[in-house]
N, C-alpha and C positions, 0 to 999 in steps of 0.2 A: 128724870133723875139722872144723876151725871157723878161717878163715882171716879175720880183719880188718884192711881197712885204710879210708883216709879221712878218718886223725884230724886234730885241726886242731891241733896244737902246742902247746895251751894249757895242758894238764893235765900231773901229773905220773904215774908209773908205779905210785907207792907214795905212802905217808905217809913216807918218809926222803929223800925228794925227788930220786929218779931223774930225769932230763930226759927230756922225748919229742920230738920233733920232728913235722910234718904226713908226714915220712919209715917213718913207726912202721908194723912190721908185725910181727901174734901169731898166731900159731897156734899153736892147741888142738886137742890128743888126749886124748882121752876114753878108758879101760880099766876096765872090770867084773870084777877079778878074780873074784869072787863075792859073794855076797849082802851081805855088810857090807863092802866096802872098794872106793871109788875111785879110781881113777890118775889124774893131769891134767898133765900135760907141758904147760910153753908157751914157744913158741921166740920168742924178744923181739928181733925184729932192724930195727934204724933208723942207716942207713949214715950220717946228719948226726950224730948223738947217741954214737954207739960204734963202734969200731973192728971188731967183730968183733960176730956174732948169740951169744945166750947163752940157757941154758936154767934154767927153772926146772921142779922134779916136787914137785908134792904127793900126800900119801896121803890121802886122805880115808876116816872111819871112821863110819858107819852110828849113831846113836845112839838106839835105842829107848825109845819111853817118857820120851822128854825132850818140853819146851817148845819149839816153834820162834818164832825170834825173826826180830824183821819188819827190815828197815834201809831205809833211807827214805834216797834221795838226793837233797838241796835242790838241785841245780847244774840252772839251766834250768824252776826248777819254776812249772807255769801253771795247778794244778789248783786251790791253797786258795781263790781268790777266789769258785770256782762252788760251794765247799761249805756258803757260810753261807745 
């Protein structure tokens, strides 16, 4: 289980522009049903933002023999200037 809070209001929850508030609190469960397949529950609850906590489950599936791809996120980023 993976409990955060601390946010600062700023961001939103999704690309379809969910609100968040500094109020925002997620927690994540983790499940192995077996070798290829993830469970991840996360309970999205921000008392300024929503009326009510709400859940989201994804399945995640195990993909052998694929390419893994990198995603890189610019918000905050202080690393390029040291790379040249």
């Amino acid at each position: 289980m993976v409990d955060t809070t601390g946010f600062n209001g700023k961001a939103w929850l999704d690309a379809a522009g969910h609100p968040a508030t500094e109020a925002l609190r997620i927690v994540e469960r983790y499940q192995r049903r077996d070798v290829g397949h993830l469970d991840v529950t996360l309970r999205i609850d921000d008392v300024k933002a929503y009326t009510r906590p709400w859940v989201v489950t994804l399945h995640l599936h195990l993909l052998p023999d694929t390419e893994l791809l990198e995603f890189v996120c610019n918000e905050n980023e202080r690393d390029l200037r040291h790379l040249n």
